[in-house]
VEXVOZA-273144 format. One record per residue (C-alpha): residue number from 1; x, y, z. Coordinates in steps of 0.02 Angstrom, whole numbers. Layout:
BEGIN
  seq    east   north      up
  NUM       X       Y       Z
...
***
This chain:
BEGIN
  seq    east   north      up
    1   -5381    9467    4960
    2   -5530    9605    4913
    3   -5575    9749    5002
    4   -5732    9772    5046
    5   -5848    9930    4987
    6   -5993   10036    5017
    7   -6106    9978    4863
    8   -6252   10067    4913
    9   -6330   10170    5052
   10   -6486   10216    5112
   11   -6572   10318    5276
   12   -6747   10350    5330
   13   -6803   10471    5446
   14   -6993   10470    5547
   15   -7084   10633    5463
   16   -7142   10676    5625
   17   -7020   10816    5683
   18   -6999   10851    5869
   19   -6932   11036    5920
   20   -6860   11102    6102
   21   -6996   11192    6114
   22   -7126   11060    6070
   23   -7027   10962    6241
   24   -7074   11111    6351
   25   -7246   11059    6355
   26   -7170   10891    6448
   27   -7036   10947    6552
   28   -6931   11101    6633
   29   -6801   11148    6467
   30   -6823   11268    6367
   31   -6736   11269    6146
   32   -6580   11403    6245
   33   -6555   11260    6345
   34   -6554   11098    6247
   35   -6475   11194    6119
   36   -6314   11248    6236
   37   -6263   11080    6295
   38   -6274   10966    6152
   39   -6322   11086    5990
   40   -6485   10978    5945
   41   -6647   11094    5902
   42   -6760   10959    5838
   43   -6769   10779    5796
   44   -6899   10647    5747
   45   -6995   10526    5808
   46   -7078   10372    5760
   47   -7241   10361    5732
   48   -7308   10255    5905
   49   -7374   10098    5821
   50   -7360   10097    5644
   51   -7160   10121    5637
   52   -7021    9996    5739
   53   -6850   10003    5729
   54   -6862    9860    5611
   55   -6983    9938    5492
   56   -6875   10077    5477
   57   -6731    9981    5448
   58   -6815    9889    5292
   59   -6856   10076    5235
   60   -6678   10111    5228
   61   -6614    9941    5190
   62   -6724    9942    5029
   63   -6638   10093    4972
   64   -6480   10046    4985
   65   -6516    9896    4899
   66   -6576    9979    4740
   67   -6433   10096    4758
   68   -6320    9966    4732
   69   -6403    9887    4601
   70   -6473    9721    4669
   71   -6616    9661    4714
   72   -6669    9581    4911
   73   -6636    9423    4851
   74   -6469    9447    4815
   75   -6411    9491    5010
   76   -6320    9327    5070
   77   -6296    9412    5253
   78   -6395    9532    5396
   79   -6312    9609    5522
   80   -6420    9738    5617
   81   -6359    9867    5732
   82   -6471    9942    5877
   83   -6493    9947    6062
   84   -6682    9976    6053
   85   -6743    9808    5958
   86   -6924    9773    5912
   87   -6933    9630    6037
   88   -6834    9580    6202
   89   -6799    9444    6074
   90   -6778    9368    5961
   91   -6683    9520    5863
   92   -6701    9644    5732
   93   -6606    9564    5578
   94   -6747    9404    5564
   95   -6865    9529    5584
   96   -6801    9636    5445
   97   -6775    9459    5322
   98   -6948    9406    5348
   99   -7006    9581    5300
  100   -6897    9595    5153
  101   -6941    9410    5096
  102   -6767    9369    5096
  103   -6693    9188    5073
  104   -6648    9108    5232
  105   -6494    9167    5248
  106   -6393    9220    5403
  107   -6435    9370    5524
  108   -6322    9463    5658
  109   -6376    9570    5797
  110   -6256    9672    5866
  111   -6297    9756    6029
  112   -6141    9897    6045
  113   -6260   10046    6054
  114   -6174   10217    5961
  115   -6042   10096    5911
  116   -6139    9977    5844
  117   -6155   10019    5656
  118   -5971   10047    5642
  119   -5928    9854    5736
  120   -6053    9792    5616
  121   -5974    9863    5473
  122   -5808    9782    5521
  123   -5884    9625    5556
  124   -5951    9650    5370
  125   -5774    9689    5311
  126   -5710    9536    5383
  127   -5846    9424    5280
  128   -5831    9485    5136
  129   -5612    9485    5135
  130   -5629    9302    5181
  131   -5748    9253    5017
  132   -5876    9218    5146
  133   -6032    9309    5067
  134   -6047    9468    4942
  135   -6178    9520    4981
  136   -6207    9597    5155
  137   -6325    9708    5209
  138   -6261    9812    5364
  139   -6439    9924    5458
  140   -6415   10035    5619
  141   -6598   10086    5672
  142   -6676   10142    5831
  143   -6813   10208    5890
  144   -6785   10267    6057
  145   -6952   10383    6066
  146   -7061   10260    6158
  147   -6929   10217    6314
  148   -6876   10404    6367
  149   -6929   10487    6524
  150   -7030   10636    6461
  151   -7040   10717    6622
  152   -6903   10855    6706
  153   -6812   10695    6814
  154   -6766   10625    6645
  155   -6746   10784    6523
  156   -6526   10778    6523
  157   -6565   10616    6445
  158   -6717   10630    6355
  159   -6695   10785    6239
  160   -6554   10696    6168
  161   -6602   10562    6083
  162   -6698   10530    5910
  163   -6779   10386    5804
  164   -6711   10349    5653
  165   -6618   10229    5523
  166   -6476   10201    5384
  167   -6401   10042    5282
  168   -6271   10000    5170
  169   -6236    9849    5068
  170   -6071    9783    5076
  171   -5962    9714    4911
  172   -5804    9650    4875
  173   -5691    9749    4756
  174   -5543    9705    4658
  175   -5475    9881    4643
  176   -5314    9940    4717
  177   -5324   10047    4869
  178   -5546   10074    4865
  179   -5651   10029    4989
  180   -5627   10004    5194
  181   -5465   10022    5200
  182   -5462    9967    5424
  183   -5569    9938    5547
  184   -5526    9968    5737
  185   -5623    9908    5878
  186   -5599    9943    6068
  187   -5702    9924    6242
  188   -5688    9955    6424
  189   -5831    9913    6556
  190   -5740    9962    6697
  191   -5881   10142    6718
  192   -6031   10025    6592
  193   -6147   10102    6741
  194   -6119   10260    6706
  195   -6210   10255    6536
  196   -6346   10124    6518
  197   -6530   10076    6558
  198   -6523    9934    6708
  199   -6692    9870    6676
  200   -6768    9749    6611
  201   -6617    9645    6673
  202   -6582    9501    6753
  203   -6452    9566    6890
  204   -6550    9571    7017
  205   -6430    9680    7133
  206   -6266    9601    7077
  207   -6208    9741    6987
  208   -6283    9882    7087
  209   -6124    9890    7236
  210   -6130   10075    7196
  211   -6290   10097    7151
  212   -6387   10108    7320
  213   -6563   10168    7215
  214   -6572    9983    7137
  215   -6715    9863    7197
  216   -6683    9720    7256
  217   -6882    9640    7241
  218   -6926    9492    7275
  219   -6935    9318    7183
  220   -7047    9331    7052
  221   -7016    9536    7019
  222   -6839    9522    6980
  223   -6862    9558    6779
  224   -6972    9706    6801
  225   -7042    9768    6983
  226   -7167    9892    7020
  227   -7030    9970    7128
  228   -6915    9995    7001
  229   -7028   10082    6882
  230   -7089   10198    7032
  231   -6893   10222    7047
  232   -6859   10265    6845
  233   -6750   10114    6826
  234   -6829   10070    6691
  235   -6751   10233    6581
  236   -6608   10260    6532
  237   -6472   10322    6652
  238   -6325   10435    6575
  239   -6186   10539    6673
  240   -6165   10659    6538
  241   -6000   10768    6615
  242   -5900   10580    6632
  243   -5971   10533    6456
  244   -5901   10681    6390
  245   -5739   10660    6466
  246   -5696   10503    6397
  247   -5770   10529    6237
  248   -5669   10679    6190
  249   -5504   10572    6241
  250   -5551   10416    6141
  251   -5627   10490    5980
  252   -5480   10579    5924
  253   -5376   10419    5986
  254   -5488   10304    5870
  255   -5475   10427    5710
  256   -5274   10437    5723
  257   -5247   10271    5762
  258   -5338   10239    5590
  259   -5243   10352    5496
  260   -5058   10297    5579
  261   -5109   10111    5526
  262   -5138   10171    5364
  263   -4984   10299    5345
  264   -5094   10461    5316
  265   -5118   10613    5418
  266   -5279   10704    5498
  267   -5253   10833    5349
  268   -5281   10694    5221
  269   -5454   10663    5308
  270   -5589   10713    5161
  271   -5735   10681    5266
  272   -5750   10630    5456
  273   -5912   10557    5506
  274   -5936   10557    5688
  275   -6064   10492    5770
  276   -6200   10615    5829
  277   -6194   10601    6015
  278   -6156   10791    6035
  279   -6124   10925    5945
  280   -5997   11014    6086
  281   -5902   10850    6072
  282   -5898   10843    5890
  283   -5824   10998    5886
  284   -5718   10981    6016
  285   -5623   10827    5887
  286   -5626   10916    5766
  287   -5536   11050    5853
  288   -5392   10914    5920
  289   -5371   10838    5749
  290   -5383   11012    5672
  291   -5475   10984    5542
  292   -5587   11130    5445
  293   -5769   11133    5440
  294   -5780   11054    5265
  295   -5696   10919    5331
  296   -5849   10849    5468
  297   -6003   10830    5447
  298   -6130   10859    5574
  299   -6304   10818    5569
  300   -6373   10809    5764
  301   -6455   10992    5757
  302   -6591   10894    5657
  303   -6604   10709    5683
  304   -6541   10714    5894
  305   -6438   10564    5942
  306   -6495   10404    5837
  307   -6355   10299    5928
  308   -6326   10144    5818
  309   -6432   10246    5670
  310   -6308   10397    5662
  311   -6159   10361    5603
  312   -6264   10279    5431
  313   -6388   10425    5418
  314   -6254   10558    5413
  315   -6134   10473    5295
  316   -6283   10437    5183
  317   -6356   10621    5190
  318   -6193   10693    5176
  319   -6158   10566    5016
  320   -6338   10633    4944
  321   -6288   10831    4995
  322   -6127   10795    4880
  323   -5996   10817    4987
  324   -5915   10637    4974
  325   -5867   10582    4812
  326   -5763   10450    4724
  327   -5588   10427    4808
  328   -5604   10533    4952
  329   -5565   10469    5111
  330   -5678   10455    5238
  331   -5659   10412    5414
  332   -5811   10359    5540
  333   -5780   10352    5747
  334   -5903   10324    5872
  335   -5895   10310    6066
  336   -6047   10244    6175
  337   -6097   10163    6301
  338   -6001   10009    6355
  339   -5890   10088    6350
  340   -5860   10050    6173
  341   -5779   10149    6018
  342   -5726   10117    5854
  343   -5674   10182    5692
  344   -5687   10133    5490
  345   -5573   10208    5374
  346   -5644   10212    5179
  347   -5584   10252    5010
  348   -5733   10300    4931
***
């Protein structure tokens, strides 16, 4: 059976650059501030109308593509990663093939939010091992700049988050001991609420037992009331002390139980790619695993958190900056909402 490999890989980034500061003109923070609790001093946003989170997928997807030596017409599979999609529906990835005037070939959406790129990439893996396609073209975008609460109520979630976008295409490879070496997947829902956005939805109330700010409108309202946009249910919600609690347990989990399937050791990690939800948490693995600076690579001081979009743009910049090269081992984790976490483990 092949293994599967990174082929080529791409990123694109908005040009227009958000600082702290430039959020003080919106809200009660100041750059000491944002800067103290999760390490991020700018990141970009999208440009309003002219960029989507499918747009700047294709961006990205289009230079991974020549990366890995193919052309569009050559990808035989889509699966797109993001929590922030063009439309309600229908999703991202047909959005992304009729853009990049691909056959009509399949396309995935996969709604796992700072998970997502890395349970698409293992979905990927699996296609490819079976002979299924060989060609598969894995995005994570976002653009979470048009659905944040710019005012002081929303600012512990608000300065957090970026727009932004990276790809890969996904081959099969004969050779020995290259390539994604495991995938490994987990969930558990039982505290979803304490990370998500509640509206639109179509609970209603069912879900809100502990939640006594919900609305419960009336027939008619029940996908979007006035009520709950007076009430900010409409934005995202985030406990950010019980996120960080649970992430710094099952990050380190993920990234070891990667390396026990595969008989290696935190020390033989050559690059760890978190994903960029905080900068205090990264560091926080890296401390537990005990790994050196050269040995993670951090990116959220500049691009913010880019959920499904972070784990590709900081492999890809750290490929372009050098510091992964042929037959290192790489290792990517992510934790989100859900909750859901993951990890890939690569030979470059």
């Amino acid at each position: 059976m092949p293994l599967s490999k990174i082929a080529g890989i791409g990123m694109y980034v908005p040009e227009n650059v958000v600082t702290n500061q430039d959020l003080t003109r919106y809200m009660d923070t100041s750059d000491e501030w944002i800067q103290e609790r999760t390490g991020i001093r700018e990141r970009r946003y999208a440009h309003r109308t002219e960029e989507t989170t499918t747009t700047m997928g294709v961006k990205a997807a289009e230079i991974a593509i020549e990366r890995a030596g193919i052309q569009a017409a050559d990808i035989d599979f889509i699966i797109f990663a993001t929590l922030s999609p063009d439309y309600y529906f229908p999703g991202c990835g047909v959005l992304l093939q009729r853009a990049m005037k691909m056959k009509e070939i399949g396309a995935l959406d996969v709604r796992n939010q700072c998970s997502g790129f890395v349970y698409a990439l293992s979905i990927a893996d699996q296609f490819i091992k079976t002979g299924m396609y060989k060609n598969i073209l894995v995005v994570g975008s976002e653009k979470h700049s048009f659905g944040l609460d710019f005012s002081t109520r929303g600012r512990n979630v608000s300065v957090i988050f970026g727009d932004g976008a990276g790809a890969v295409v996904l081959q099969p490879t004969e050779e020995a001991g290259r390539g994604i070496l495991s995938t490994h997947l987990h969930s558990d829902g039982e505290a979803a609420e304490i990370l998500a956005m509640y509206n639109p939805g179509t609970h209603g109330n069912y879900w809100a037992k502990d939640l006594a700010d919900f609305d419960n409108a009336a027939i008619g309202e029940m996908f979007m009331s006035h009520a709950m946009i007076d009430k900010a249910q409409n934005f995202p919600f985030m406990d950010g002390p019980s996120v960080f609690k649970k992430a710094i347990v099952k990050f380190p989990e993920v990234v070891m139980e990667a390396l026990d399937r595969n008989g290696l050791n935190a020390s033989d990690i050559n690059m760890l790619i978190p994903h960029q939800a905080n900068l205090r948490i990264s560091q926080f693995v890296q401390q537990k695993l005990g790994l050196r600076d050269d040995q993670v690579y951090n990116n959220i001081q500049s691009y913010g958190n880019t959920t499904a979009a972070s784990v590709p743009i900081a492999l890809c910049e750290a490929w372009e900056k050098g510091l992964i090269k042929e037959k290192d081992l790489v290792c990517l984790a992510a934790f989100g909402s859900g909750f859901t976490w993951a990890s890939a483990l690569l030979r470059w």
